[in-house]
N, C-alpha and C positions, 0 to 999 in steps of 0.2 A: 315409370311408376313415380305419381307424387310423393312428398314424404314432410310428412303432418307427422303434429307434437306427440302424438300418440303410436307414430311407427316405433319398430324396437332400435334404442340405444339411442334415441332420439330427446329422451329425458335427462340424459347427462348432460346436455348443453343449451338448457332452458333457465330463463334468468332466474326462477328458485331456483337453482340447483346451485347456480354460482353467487348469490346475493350476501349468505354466511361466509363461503373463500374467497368471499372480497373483503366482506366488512370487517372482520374478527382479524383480519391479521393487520389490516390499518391500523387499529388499536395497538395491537402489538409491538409493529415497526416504526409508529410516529412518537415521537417526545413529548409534542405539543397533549395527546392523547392521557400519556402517564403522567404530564407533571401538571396540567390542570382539570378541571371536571366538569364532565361533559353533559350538555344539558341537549334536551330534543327539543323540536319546535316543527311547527306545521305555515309558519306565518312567511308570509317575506321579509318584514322588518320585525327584526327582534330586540324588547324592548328592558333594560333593567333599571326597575326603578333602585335610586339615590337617596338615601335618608338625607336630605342637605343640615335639615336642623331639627333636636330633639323640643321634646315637649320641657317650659320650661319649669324645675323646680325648685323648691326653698323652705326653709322654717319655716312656721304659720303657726301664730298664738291660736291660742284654746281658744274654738268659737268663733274665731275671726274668717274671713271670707279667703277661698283660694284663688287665685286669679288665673283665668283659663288662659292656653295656649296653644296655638296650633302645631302640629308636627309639619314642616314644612320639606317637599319631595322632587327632586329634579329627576332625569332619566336618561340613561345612555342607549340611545340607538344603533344597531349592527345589522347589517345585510350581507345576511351566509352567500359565498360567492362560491360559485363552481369548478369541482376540482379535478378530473376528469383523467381516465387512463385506457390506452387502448391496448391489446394483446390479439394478435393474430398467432395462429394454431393450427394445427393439421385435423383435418376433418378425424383421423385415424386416433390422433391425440383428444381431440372433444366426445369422439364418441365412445374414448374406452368409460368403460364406468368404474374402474379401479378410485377410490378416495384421493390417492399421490396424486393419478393423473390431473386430477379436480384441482388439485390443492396447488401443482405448480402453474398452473394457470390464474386461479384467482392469488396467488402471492406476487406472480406477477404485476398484476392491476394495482396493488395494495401496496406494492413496493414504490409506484411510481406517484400514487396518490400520498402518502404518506411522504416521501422525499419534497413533494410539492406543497403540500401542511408545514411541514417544519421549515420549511425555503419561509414561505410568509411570517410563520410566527418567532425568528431569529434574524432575518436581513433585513434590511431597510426596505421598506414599502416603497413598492415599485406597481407600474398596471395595476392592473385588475384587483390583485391581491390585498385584503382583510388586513388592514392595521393588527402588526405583532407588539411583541415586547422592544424589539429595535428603533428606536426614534421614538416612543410612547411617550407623548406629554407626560410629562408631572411623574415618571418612575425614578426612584431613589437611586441617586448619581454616585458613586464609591472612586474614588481615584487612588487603585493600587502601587501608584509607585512607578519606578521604572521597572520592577522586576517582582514578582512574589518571595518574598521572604521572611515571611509569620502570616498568621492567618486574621490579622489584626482588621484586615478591609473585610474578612467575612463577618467576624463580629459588628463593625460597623454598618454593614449591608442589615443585619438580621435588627439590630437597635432601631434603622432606618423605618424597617417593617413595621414591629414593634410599635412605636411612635404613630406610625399612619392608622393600626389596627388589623395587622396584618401577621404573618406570621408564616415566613421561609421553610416552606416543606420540600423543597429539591434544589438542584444546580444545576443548571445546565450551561455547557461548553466543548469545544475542539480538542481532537484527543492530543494535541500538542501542547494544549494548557493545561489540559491536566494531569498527564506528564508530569508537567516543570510542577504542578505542585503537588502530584503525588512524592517526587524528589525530596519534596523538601525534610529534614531532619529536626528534631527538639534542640540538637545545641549543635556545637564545633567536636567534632570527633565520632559521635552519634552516629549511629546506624539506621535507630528507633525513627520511624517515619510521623509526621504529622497527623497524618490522614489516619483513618480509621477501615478496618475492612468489615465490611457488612454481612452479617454471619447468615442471613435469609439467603442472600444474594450470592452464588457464586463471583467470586472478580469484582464484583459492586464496592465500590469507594466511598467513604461517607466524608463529610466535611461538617464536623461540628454536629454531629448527628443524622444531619440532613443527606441523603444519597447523590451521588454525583451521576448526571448521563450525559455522555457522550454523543453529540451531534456534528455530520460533517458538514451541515447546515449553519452553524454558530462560527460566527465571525471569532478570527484570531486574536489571542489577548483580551479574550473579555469572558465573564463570566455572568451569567444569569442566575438572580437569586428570584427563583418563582412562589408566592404565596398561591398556594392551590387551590383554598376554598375562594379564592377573590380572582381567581385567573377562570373563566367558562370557555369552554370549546362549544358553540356553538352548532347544533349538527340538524339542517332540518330535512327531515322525511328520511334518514337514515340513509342508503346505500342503493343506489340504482342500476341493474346490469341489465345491456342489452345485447340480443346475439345474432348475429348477420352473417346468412349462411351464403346470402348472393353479391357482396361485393368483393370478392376474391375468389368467383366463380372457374374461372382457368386454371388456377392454380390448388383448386380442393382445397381449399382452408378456411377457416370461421374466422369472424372477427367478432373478437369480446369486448365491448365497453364497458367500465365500471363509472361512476361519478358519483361524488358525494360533495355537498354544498355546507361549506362550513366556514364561519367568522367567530372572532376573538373577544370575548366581552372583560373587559379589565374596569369596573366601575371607580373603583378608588386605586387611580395608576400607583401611588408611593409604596401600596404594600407593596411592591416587585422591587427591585432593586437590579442595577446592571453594575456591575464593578470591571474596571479596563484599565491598564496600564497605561503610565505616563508615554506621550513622546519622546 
C-alpha cells in the first residue's frame, strides 16, 4: 500500500508541521537572533541604504534665499547565505503525533542551524559564511588590558557607540570571560560584585545595564558590545523543512532537512564595539 500526505499519521511529518519546530527555537538558541534585529527579505541581494551626508543647514536672514542641498546616500550590500541542518529519526519517532515528539526533532535542526549562525556572526569569516562582528571593518576597538579589572573598557566601548550614533544594547562573550568579570568586586575586601543581576531574567547578568549572553561561539578574552537597532539579521523567505522518507529506506527512518538563509547587515560598523585583552 502507497502511503500519500493524506494516509493517517502521515501529517506529523510534513514540512508544515515541522517549519514552526524549526524556526522558533532558532530564534531562541542563537545570540546572533536576540541581540540584533531581525529583518525578512524575499531578494537575493539585500540592500541598506546609508545616509552618507545630511541636508545642509544654517541661519538665513529674513527674506534672503536658502540655498538647496542634496541628502546624499551610499548602500551596503548582503547576500543571506545558507545555513542548513539535517536530523534523521525513526519512522516510529516522525510519525507519533505527540507535540514532544515534534519538538525534539525540530530542536534538533535549530540547535545545529543556530550553533552555525553564531559560529559566523562571532569567529572570524571563514568559507561560505556572512561577514560577522569578528574582523568587521571600522567596529569600535577597546583594549582591556591584560586582565579585566573595572569596568572602565565597558564604559569606553558604550562612549565608542555613542559617538558613532549607536547605542550598546547587549554583550556578548565566552562563559570563561564572563566568569572572570562576573568575579570582579567594587573594592579590596568586598564581596559586593560588579555586575548586576537581571531581575526579568533568571541567572541573566547585566553589565552596565546592558544584559550579558553567553556564547560558546565567541572567541576567548574578548567581549562584544552589540548596538541592536544597527546590527540586522538578515533572514530571507524564513525557514525551509524538507522530509525524505526514501533515502534511509533499509533502515525505516526519515530524514528532516531544515535551512534558513541568513546574512549580517552592520551599516555604520563603529556603533559595535569588540573589547579584548592585551597580549
Amino acid at each position: 500500500m502507497a502511503l500519500y500526505t493524506s494516509s493517517s499519521g502521515a501529517g506529523a511529518v510534513t514540512p508544515d508541521g515541522f517549519g514552526v519546530l524549526v524556526e522558533k527555537p532558532v530564534s531562541e538558541l542563537s545570540v546572533a537572533f536576540q541581540v540584533g534585529t531581525r529583518v525578512s527579505t524575499s531578494a537575493t541581494t539585500y540592500r541598506v541604504p546609508i545616509l552618507a551626508s545630511d541636508v545642509v543647514l544654517g541661519p538665513v536672514a529674513e527674506g534672503a534665499d536658502i540655498t538647496p542641498s542634496d541628502v546624499v546616500f551610499s548602500e551596503l550590500a548582503v547576500d543571506p547565505v545558507k545555513f542548513a541542518g539535517l536530523s534523521i529519526v525513526s519512522r516510529e519517532m516522525a510519525d507519533d503525533s505527540s507535540p514532544s515528539a515534534l519538538d525534539v526533532v525540530g530542536r534538533s535542526i535549530a540547535r545545529q542551524i543556530a550553533k552555525s549562525v553564531d559560529s559566523a556572526l562571532l569567529k572570524p569569516k571563514t568559507g561560505l559564511n556572512p561577514q560577522g562582528l569578528n574582523g568587521l571593518s571600522g567596529i569600535s576597538a577597546v583594549d582591556a588590558g591584560a586582565a579585566f579589572a573595572n569596568l572602565d573598557s565597558f564604559y569606553e566601548a558604550l562612549s565608542a557607540s555613542e559617538s558613532a550614533g549607536g547605542n550598546i544594547s547587549a554583550w556578548v562573550t565566552d562563559a570563561a570571560t564572563a566568569l572572570a568579570i562576573s568575579q570582579l568586586k567594587e573594592g579590596t575586601g568586598s564581596n559586593r560584585g560588579l555586575l548586576n543581576a537581571d531581575l526579568t531574567v533568571d541567572g541573566r547578568r547585566q553589565i552596565l545595564g546592558r544584559p550579558v549572553y553567553v556564547s560558546e561561539q565567541a572567541p576567548a578574552d574578548t567581549v562584544f558590545g552589540v548596538s541592536g537597532a544597527d546590527l540586522q539579521i538578515v533572514v530571507r523567505d524564513g525557514t525551509r523543512v524538507d522530509v525524505d522518507r526514501s533515502r534511509y529506506f533499509e533502515s525505516d527512518r526519515i530524514g528532516v532537512r531544515g535551512t534558513m538563509r541568513v546574512a549580517f547587515a552592520a551599516p555604520v560598523p563603529a556603533t559595535h564595539a569588540v573589547i579584548t585583552l592585551s597580549e
